[in-house]
Every structure is written in C-alpha cells, then in structure tokens.
C-alpha positions in Angstrom: -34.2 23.0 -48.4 -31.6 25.6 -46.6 -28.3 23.0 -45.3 -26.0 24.9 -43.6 -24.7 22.6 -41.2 -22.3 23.0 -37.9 -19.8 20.7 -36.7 -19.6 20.5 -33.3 -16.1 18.9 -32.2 -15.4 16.2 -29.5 -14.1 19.3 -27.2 -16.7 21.2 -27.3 -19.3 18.2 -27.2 -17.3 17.0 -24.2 -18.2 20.5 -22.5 -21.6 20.5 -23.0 -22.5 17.3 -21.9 -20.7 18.2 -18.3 -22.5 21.1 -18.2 -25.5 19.3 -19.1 -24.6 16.2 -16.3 -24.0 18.8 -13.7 -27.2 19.8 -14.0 -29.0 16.3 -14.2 -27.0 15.2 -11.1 -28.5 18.6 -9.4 -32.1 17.1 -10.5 -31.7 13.9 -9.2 -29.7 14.5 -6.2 -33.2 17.2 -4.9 -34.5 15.7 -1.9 -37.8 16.7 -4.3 -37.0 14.9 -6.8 -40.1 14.0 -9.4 -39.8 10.7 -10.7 -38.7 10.8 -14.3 -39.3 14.3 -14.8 -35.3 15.2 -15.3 -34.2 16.5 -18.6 -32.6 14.7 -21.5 -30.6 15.4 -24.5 -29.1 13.5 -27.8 -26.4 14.8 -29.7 -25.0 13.9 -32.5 -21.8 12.3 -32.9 -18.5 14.5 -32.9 -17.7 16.0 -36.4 -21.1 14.7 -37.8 -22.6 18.1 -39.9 -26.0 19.5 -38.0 -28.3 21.5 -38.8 -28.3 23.1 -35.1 -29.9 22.5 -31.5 -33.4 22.7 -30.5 -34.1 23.3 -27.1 -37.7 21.9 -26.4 -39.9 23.1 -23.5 -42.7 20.7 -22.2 -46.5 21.7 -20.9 -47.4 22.8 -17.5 -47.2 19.9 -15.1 -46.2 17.3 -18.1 -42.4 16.6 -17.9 -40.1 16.4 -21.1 -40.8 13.4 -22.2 -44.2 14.9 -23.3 -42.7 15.1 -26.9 -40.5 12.8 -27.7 -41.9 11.8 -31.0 -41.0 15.1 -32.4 -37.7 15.3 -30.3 -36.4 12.0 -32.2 -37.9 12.5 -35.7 -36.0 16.4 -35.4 -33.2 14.3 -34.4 -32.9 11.7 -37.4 -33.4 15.0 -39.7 -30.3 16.6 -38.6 -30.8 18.5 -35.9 -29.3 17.6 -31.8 -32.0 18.5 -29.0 -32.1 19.5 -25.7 -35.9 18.6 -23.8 -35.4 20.5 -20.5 -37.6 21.0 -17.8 -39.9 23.6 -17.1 -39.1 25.6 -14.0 -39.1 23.8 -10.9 -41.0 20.9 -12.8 -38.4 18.5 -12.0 -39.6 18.5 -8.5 -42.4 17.5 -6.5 -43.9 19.7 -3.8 -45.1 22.7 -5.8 -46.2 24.4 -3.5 -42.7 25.1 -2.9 -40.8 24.6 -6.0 -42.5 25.3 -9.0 -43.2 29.5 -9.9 -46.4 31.0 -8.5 -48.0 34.0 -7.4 -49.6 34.3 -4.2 -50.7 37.0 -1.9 -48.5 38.3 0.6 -49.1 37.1 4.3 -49.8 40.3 5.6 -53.1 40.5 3.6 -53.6 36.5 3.2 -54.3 35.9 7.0 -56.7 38.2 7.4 -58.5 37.1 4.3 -58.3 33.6 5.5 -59.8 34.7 9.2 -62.6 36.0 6.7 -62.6 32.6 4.9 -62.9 30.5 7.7 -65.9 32.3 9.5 -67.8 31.8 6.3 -69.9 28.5 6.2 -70.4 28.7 2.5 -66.7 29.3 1.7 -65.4 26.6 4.6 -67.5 24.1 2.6 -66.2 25.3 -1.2 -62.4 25.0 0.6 -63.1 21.0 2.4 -63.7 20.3 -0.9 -60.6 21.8 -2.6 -59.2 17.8 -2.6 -62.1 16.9 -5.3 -59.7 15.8 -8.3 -59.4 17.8 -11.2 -60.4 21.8 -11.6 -63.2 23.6 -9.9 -66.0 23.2 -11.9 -66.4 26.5 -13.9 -69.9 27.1 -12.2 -68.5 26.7 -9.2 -65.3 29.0 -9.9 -67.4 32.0 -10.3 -69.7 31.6 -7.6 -66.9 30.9 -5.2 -65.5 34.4 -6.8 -68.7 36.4 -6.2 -69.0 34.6 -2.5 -65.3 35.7 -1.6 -66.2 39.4 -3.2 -68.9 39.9 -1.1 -66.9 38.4 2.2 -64.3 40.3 1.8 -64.5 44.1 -0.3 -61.0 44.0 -0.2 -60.6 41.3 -3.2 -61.7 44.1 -5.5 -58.3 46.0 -5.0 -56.5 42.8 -5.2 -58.1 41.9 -8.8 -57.1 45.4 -9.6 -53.3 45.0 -9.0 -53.1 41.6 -10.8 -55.1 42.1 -13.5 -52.8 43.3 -15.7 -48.7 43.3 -15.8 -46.8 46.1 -14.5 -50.5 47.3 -12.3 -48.8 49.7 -9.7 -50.3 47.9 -6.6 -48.6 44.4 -7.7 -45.9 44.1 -5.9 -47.3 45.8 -2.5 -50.0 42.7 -2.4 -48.4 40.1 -4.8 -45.4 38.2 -4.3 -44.2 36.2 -7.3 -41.3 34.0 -8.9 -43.2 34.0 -12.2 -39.8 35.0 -13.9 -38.2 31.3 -13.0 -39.6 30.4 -16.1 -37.5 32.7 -18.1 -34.1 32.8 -15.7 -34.3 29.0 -15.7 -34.6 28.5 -19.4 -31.5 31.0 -20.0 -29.7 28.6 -17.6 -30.5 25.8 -19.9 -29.5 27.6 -23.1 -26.0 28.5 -21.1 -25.3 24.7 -21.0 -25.1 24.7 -24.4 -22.7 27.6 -24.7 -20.1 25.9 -25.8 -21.9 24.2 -29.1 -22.0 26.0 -32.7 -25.2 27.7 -33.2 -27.5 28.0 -34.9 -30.5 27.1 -31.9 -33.5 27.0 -32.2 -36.7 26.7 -29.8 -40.0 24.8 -29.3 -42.5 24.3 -26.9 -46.4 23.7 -26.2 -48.4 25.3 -23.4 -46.6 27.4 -20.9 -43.2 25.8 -22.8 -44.6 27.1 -25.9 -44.4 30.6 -24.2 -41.2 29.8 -22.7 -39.8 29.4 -26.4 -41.3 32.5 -27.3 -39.6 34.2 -24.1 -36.3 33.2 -24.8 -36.5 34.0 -28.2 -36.8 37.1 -27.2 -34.7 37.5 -24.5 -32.2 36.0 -27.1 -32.9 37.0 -30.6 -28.9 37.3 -31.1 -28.9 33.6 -30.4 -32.4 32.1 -31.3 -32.6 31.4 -34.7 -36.3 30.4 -35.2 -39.2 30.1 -32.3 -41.9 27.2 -33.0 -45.0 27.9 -30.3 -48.2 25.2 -29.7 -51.1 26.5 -28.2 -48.5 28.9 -26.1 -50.2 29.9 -22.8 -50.0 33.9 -22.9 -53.0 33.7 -21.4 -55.5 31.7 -19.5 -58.6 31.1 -21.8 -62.4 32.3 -20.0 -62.3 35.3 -18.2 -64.1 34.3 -15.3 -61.3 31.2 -14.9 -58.6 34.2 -15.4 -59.9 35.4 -12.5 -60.5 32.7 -10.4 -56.5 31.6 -10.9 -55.5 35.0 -10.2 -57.4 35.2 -7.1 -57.9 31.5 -5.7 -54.2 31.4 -4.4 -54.8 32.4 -0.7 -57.2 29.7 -0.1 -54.9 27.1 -1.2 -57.0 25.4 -3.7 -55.0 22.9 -5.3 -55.3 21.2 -9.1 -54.3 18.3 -10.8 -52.8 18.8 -14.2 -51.4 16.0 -16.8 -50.0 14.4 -14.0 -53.1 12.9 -11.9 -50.8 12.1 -9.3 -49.3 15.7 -8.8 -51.7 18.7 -7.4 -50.3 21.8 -7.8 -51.7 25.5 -6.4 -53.8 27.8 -8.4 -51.4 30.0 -7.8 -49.0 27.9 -10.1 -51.1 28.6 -13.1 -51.4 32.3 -12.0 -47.7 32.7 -12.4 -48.0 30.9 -15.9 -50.3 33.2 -17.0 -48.9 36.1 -15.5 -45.4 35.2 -17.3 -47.9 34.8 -20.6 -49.2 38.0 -20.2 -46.2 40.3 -19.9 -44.5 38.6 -22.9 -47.2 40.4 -25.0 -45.9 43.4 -23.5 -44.5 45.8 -25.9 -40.9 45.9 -25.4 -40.7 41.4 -25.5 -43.5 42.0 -28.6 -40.4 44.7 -30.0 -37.3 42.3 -29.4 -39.3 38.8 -30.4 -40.3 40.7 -33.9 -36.2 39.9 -34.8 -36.8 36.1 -35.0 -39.2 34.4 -37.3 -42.2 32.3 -35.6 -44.5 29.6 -36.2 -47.6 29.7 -34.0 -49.8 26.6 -33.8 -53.9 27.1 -32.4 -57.0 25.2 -32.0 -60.2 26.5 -32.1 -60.6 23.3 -29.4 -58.6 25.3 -26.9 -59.4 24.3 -23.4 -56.3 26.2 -21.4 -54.8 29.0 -23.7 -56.9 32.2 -24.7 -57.0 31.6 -28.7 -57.8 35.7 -29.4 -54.8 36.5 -27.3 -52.7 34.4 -29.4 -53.7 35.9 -32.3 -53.3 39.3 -31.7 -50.3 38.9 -30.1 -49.0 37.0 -33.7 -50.5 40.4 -35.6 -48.7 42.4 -33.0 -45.1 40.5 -34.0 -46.2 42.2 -37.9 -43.1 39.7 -39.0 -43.4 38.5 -42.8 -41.4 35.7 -41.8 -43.5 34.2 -39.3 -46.8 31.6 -40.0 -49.9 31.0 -38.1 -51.9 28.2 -38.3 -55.1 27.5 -36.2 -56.8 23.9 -36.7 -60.3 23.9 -37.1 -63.0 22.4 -34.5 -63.7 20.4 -36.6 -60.4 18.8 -37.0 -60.9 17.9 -33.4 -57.6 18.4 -32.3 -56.7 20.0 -28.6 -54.4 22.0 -26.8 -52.2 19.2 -26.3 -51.6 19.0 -30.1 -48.1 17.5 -30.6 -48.3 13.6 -29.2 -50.8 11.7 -30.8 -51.2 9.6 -28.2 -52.4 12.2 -25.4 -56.3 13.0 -25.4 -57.8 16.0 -23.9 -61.6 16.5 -24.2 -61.9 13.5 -25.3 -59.9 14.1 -28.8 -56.4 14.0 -30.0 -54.5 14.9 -33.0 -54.9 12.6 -36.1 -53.1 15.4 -37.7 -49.6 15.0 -36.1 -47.2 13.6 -38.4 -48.1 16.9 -40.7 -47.4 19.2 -38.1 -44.1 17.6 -37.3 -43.4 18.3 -41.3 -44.1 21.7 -40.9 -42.0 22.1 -37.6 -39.1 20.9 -39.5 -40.1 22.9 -42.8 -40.0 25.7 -40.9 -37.3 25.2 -38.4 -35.1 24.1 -42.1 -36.2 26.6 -45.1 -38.2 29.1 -42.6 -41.9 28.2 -44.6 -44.7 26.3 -43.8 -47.4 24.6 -46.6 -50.3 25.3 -45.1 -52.2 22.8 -47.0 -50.4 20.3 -45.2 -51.8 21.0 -42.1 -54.9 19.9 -43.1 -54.6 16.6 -44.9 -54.1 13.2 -42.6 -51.5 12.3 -45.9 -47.8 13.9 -45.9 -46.1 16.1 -48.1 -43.5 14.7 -50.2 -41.4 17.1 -50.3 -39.6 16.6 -46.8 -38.9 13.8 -44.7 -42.1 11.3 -44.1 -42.9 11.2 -40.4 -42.5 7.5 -39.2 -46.1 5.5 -37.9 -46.5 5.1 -33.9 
C-alpha cells in the first residue's frame, strides 16, 4: 500500500478550523437554517502523519451525515475528512436557496394564464401536494397535455435540452453552477492544510466530486463517484424535470419532510450534463477515478455514466457496476438506507475499495462481489 503521509502542524490546523467555523457559524446563524444539515469535519491531531483530506459530498436533498460510516472508517485509516454540504442544502426553503432552473417570468406568466384556463392541467397542478414524485404515467401525460396547451413548450424543450443550446439563456434562468462555486469554496477552507485531497460523493455529490476534480486536477488527487447524477435516468422524466418548473410542482426527496421544485432537480441534471462536456471530460482525464453503478438505478442514467467513464479513456481509473441481482440501489454507500425496497449488503466491500483506491490507486474487483472482505486492507467494522 502507497504511505506517503503529510503532517499538518497546529498552525496551520488552527487556520483551517477558523475557516471551517466561519462558515458553520454562517450555516447556523441563516434565518433558513435546516436542522442538522450543517457540515462537519474531523481532523487528526497536530503532527499526526495522514494520508490526506477527503472532502465528501452528500445526495440531493440528504445532508452530510448521509455517509458517515465511510467518513469515520476513512478516518481511523489515516485520512482527515471534510463532509460539506451540497449547495444551498443547508437551508430550508428551496425554492429560494438551493440551485434550480426555471423559466424566466416573462415567458412563465403567460404559460401559467394558459395553465390555469385548462381544467385538466388545474386538476394535475391541485394535486402537486400528493407526496413523493409524479407518477411516471402521469409525468408524460401531463407533458403531452402542456404540449398541446401551449406550442410554445416545444421551443422551450429545445433550448434546455442540451447544455450550451443557443436559446438557453433567453428563456432559462439558472444558478446550476452553485454546485461547483460552492464546493470550490469548501476546498478554499482547507487551503491552508498539506495536500494531498481527495474527493467523494454519491448522487448529485458524486458529480460534484467529479466537478471539482476537474476544475482542480492540480489539487485533486483522486475522484471516487456513486451512482454520480450526470444525468436524470428515463427520458420522458428528463423531460418532465426540465419542463415541470413553471408550474411549481414540488417533490419530496430523502428528506420526507422537505419538498423541493422540479426545477431543483433540473439544475442537478443540467450541472450533470455539461460536466460530460468535452473540455470538463479533457481536464477530469488528469485525475484517476473510480465510478460506482447499479443496474438498480432509479435517479441516475446508467448509459450516461458509462460512456462518460469511456470518454475519460484514463488507464488509471476503475468502473464497477453491481448487478440487479445484487439488489443494491442508487443510494449504495449506507447500509442502512433502502430505496426500492433494497439496500446494499455489499457495503463494507465497497468501503475497501474506496480506501484501496483512494491509498494504492487499484480496486480488486472481485471484492465487490463477495458479502466477505479482502484481507489485504483494513476490515470494515459491523453496524
């Protein structure tokens, strides 16, 4: 296994955590504040040798605490972390704080006045408060009714389809990017610490890590990526969370007390999509990745993921895609959080391989698929 260890000094320690404590006291002080959504950290002691610093990014609507179990066993194997919180996910009210696309007013009023003098479309919208998604049934035909209301939804699909569409930012207005600026914020708190760093994350965090990676590939070592979100699986749903924001159709996520706009996921998705671009494809193919699927993906498009991992064309990196019949789902990383009804009986493996790869820059695939752990790194502890 690769050791070459850092030694971070009290100094230098001491500035981080201020920076860090700054920022915490900005979360909790928001008049928005979400309930024990704020980030966290643990750190080594002063002069102890690490291995480096993982910044870990959470999944849409969960809060950092989503994977703690890998946060700690990272930590007792030599590395300090860093779980932050997704942009504007440390806040409630996301309609207002969290990143999402929507359409601009000038061509959303009209489109409501359209809305609301349609009986079929005032009855999908009184019941936008059912909890959960839209049926997928029901996403589609509330598409093809709001097509044939208004004609103007076809030029509207056009400019989002796609990143960098001409027409985008005459119809669209977006703070998709939050995801990105916020992230490099959290990586400048940690400025003043030895490298190396590293990143992690699942969902929309798993394309976060992917994003900063390669908006950083000077400073981020190695990228580990679950299920990352770079884009929104079905193509009927696509389009119905590229299209539903205007007639503020609200979700619940992993929080079932926290609805969020459509237009939240849009942003996600959109931020997904133009990190398979070829100039973040380019920059990312400097810094080795390991990219986690399911074939039991409910939320992130699985053939998306995998061209975008032949894209990276980087010997270094490893892909690994569990089976169905592993029964394991997009929220693959706690074992305790089921989705569809499964959850992953595979999980202290993959936390070996994280730290395999994150360490010595392999993965044993063989690993993956076997409920018993390798013996050649450190055993995963039982819940």
């Amino acid at each position: 296994m690769t050791d070459v260890r850092v030694r971070p000094t009290a100094e230098v320690l001491n500035q981080t955590v201020e920076k860090i404590e700054q920022h915490l006291a900005d979360v909790r002080s928001h008049p928005d504040q979400r309930p024990g959504a704020w980030p966290y950290y643990r750190f080594h002691p002063a002069d102890e040798p690490i291995l480096g610093t993982v910044l870990i990014f959470h999944g849409f609507s969960a809060r950092p605490h989503q994977m703690w179990r890998l946060a700690n066993y990272l930590y007792d194997n030599g590395f300090n972390f860093y779980q932050v919180t997704l942009a504007g996910h440390d806040k409630l009210n996301p309609a207002k704080n969290w990143p999402q696309i929507d359409l601009r007013s000038q061509y959303a009023q009209p489109l409501m006045q359209k809305v609301q003098q349609d009986p079929v479309l005032m009855s999908a919208m009184l019941k936008k408060a059912d909890a959960g998604a839209v049926a997928p049934g029901r996403q589609a035909a509330l598409l093809g009714r709001l097509f044939q209301v208004a004609p103007e939804m076809t030029a509207l699909a056009k400019a989002i389809a796609h990143p960098q569409q001409p027409d985008f930012d005459r119809y669209f207005e977006s703070s998709h990017t939050a995801f990105l600026t916020d992230a490099q914020q959290r990586l400048s708190e940690l400025s003043s610490l030895p490298g190396p760093f590293y990143t992690v994350g699942l969902s929309v965090g798993g394309a976060v890590a992917l994003g900063l990676a390669a908006d950083q590939p000077a400073r981020i070592e190695k990228v580990v990526a679950y299920s990352p979100l770079l884009r929104i699986i079905g193509e009927e749903r696509r389009q119905y969370v590229q299209l539903a924001g205007p007639l503020d159709i609200s979700e619940t996520g992993w929080d079932p007390d926290l609805r969020f706009p459509v237009g939240a996921l849009t942003a996600a998705d959109y931020f997904g999509s133009e990190l398979r671009m070829g100039e973040s494809v380019d920059r990312l193919r400097q810094t080795p990745a390991f990219v986690v699927l399911t074939e039991n993906e409910d939320a992130a498009d699985v053939a998306a993921n995998e061209q975008f991992f032949t894209d990276l064309n980087n010997p270094k990196n490893a892909l690994y895609k569990y089976p169905s019949s592993a029964m394991v789902p997009h929220p693959m990383v706690d074992p305790t959080e089921t989705s569809q009804g499964m959850s992953n009986l595979f999980w202290q493996s993959l936390y070996q391989e994280t730290l395999r790869f994150l360490t010595t820059g392999t993965v044993e695939i063989d690993n993956l698929s076997t409920l018993a752990q390798s013996e050649g790194i450190a055993r995963v502890p039982p819940m």
